[in-house]
N, C-alpha and C positions, 0 to 999 in steps of 0.2 A: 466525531462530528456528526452530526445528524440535521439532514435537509428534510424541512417539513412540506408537505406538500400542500398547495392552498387551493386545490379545488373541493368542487363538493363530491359526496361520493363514498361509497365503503373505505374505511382505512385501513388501512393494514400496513403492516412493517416485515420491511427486508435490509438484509444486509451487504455490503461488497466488502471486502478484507483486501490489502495489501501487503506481501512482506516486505520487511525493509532495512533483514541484516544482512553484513557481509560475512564469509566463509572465511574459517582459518586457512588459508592459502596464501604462499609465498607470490604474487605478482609478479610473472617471470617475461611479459614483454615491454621493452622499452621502445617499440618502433610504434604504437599508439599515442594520439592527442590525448589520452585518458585512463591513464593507469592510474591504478589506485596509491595515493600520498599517505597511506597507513603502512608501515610495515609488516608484512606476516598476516595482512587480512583484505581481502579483494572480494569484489564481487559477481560472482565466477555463476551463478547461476539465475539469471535471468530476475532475480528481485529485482532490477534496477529497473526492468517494465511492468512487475507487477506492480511497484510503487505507482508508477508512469500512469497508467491504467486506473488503477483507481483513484488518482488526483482529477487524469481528466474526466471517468464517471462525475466525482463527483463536480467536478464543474459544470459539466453538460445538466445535470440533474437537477441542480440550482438552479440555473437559467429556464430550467422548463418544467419551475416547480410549480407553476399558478395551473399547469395540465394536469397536474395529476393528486391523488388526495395519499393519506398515510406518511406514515416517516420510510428517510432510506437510512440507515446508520452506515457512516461509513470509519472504517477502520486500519490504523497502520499495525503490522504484526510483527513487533522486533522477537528476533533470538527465536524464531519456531523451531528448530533445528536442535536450539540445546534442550538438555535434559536437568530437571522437569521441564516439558513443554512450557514455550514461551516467556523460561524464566529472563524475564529485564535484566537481571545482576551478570548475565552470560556477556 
């Protein structure tokens, strides 16, 4: 997704990344509102706020696109963990 900025002004382009897969990891508490409904794969390392994080960037960055000039690309990152990097098929 990419938020173009609508002021005036040098442009230039950055990026923010989220990941946003889950770990082969068996789910081993059931005293949580929010255990993972996938068998044999949870999400046990913090992607669930990097996702989080760069949703709300990029909302924030939307709404206060007329400040600012250039693109931000903003991007979800599944499967960073498998090999070859970032393969989708993992």
């Amino acid at each position: 997704m990419d938020i173009l900025g609508q002021a005036n002004g040098v442009s230039r382009s950055i990026a923010v990344r989220g990941d946003i897969d889950a770990l082969p990891i068996q789910e081993t508490r059931d005293d949580v509102p929010f255990p993972s409904q996938v068998p044999g794969v949870m999400h046990a390392c913090g992607h669930d706020i990097h996702a989080s994080v760069a949703l709300g960037t990029a909302l924030a960055l939307h709404r206060q696109r007329n400040r600012f000039s250039g693109r931000v690309r903003v991007f979800f990152h599944p499967a960073e963990e498998a090999e070859p990097v970032g393969d989708a098929q993992s």
